[in-house]
Backbone as CSV, one residue per row, in Angstrom:
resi,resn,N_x,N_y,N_z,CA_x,CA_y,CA_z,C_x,C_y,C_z
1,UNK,104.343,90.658,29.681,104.066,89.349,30.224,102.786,89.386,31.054
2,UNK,102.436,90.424,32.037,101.444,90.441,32.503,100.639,91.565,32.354
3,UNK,99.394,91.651,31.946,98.613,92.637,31.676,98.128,93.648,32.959
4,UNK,97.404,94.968,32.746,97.157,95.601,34.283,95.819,95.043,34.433
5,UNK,94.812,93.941,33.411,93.767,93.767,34.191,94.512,92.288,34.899
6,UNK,95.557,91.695,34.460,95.981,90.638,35.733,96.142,91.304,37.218
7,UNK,97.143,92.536,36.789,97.526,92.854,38.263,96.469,93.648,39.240
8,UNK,95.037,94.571,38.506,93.826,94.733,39.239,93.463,93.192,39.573
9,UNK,93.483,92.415,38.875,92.978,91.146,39.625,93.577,90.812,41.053
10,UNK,94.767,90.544,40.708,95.343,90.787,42.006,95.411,91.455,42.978
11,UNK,95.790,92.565,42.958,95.220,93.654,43.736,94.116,93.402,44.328
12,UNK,92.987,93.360,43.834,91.528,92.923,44.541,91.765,91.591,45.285
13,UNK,92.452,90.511,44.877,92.523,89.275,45.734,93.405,89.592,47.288
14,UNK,94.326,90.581,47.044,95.197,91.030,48.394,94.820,92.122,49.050
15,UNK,93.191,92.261,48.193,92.912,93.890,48.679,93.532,95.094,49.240
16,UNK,94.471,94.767,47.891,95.240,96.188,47.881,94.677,97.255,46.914
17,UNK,94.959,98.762,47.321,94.510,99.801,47.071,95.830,100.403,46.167
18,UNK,96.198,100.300,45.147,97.468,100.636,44.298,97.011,101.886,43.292
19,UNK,98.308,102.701,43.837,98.335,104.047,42.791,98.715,103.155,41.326
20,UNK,99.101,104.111,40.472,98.653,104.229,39.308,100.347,103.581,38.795
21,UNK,101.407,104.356,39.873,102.513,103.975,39.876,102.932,102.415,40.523
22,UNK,102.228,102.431,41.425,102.511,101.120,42.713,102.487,100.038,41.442
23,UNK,101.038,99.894,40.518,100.462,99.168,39.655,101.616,98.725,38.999
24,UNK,102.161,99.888,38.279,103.189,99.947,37.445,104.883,99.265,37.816
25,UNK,104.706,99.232,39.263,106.206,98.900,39.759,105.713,97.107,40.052
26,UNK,104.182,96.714,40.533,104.028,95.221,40.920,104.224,94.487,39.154
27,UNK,103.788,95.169,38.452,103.521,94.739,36.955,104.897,94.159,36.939
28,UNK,105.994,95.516,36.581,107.505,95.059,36.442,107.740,94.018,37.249
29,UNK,107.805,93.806,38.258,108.460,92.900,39.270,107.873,92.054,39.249
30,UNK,106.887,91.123,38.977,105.940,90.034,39.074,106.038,89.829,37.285
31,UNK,106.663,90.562,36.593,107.027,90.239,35.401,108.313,89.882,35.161
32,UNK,109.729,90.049,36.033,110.417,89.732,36.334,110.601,88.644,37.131
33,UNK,109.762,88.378,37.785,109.897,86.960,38.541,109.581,85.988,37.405
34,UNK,108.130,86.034,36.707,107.821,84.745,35.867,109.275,85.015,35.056
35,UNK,109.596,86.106,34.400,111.062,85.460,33.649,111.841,84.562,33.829
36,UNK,112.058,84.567,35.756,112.788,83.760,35.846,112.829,82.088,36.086
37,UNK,111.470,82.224,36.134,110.421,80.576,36.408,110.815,80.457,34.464
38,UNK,110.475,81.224,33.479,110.850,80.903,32.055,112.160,80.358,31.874
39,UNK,112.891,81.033,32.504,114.562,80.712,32.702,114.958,79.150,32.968
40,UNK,114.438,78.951,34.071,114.264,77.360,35.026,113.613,76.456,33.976
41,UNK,112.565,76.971,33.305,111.219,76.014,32.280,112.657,75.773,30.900
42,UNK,113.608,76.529,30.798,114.397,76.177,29.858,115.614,75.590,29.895
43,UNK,116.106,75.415,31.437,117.186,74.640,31.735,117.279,73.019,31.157
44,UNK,117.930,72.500,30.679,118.376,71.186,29.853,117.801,69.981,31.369
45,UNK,117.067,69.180,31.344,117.194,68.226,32.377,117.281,67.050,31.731
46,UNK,117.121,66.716,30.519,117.017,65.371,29.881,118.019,64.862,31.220
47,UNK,117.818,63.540,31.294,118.343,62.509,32.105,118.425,63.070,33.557
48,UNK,117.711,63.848,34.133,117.685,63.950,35.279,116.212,63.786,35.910
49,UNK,116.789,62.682,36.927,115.344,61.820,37.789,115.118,62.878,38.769
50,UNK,113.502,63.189,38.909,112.596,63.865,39.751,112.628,63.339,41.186
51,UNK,112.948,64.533,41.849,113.148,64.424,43.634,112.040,65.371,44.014
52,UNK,111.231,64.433,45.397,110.648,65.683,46.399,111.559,66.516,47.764
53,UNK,112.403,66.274,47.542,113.267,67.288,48.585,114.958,66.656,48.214
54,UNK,115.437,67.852,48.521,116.807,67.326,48.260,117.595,66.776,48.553
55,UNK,117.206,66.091,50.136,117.854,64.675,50.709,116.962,63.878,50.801
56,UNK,117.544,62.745,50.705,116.803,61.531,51.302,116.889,61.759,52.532
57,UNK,115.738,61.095,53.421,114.968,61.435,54.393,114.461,59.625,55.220
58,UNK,114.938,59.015,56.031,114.852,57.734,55.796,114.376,57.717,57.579
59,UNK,113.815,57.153,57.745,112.834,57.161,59.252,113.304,57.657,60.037
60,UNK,112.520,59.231,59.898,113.147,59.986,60.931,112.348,60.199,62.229
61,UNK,111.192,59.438,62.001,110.716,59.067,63.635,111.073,58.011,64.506
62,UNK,111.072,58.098,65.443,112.057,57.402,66.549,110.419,56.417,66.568
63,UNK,110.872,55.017,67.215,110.676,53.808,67.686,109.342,54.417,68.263
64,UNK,108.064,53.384,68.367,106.945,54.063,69.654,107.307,53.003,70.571
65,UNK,108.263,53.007,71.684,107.666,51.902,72.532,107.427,52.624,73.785
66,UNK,106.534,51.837,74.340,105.888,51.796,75.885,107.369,52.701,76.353
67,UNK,107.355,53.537,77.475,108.226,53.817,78.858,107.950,53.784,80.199
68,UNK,108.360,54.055,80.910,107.789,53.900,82.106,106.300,55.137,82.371
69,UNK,105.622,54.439,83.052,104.393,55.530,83.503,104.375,55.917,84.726
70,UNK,103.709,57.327,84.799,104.299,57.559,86.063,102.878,56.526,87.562
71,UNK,103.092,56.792,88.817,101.987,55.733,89.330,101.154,57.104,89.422
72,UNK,99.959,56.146,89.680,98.440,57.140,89.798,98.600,58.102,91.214
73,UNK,99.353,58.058,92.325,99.001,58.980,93.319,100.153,59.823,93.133
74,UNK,100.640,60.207,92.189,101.578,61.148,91.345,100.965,62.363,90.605
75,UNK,100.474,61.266,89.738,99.838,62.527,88.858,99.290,63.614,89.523
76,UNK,98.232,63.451,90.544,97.782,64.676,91.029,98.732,65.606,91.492
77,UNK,99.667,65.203,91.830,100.406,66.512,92.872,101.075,67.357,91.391
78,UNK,101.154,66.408,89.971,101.595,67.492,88.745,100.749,68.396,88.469
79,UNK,99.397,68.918,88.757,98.677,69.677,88.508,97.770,70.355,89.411
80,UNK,97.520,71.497,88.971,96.826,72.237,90.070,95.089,71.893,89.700
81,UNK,94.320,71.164,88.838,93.172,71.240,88.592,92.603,69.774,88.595
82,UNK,92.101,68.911,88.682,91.809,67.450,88.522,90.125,66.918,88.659
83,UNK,90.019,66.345,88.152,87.967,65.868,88.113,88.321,64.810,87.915
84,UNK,87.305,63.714,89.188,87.330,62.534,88.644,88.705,61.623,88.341
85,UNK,89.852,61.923,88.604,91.236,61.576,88.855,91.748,61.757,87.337
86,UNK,91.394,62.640,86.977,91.865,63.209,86.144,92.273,64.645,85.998
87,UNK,93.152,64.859,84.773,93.711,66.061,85.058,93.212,67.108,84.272
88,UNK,92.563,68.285,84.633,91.616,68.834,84.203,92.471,70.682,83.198
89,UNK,92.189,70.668,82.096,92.861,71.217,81.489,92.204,72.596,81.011
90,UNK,92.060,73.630,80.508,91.245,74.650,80.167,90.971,74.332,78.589
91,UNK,90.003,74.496,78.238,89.280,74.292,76.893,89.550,74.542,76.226
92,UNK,90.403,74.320,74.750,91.200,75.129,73.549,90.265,75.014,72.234
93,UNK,89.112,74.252,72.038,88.499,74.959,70.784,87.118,75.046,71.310
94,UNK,86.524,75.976,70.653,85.372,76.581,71.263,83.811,76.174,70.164
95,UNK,83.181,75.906,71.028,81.828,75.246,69.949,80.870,75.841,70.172
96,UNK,80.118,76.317,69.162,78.965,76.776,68.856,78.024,76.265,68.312
């Protein structure tokens, strides 16, 4: 099912370094898996309708409404850093 210049292909894409045997054991087993994707490709589905997940899934985000806010001479005492009455945070992506 799969040839050894597929699995050097591979190998080079995961830059793996495979003995002669290793080769020989990914071959089997990655030839054993597509069998079983062949297996599935031959199961009977006539009359069975196509799903993207196996439950229905029906608005599972909650409502956006407004809540209470907290008042402005609050906020500061939640943080130890602030500029400008704001709350001052450490930098998470970095630009060059």
């Amino acid at each position: 099912m799969i040839d050894a210049a597929q699995i050097d292909h591979l190998a080079a894409l995961a830059r793996l370094e495979l003995t002669p045997d290793e080769r020989q054991a990914m071959r089997e087993d990655l030839s054993r898996v597509l069998g079983y994707f062949e297996q599935l490709g031959a199961a009977p589905t006539e009359g069975v309708s196509e799903m993207q997940r196996p439950v229905d899934l029906v608005n599972v985000l909650r409502e956006d409404v407004p809540g209470e806010v907290l008042p402005a001479g609050v906020v500061p005492s939640l943080t130890t850093e602030t500029q400008d009455g704001f709350i001052r945070v450490p930098r998470t992506v970095e630009t060059e």
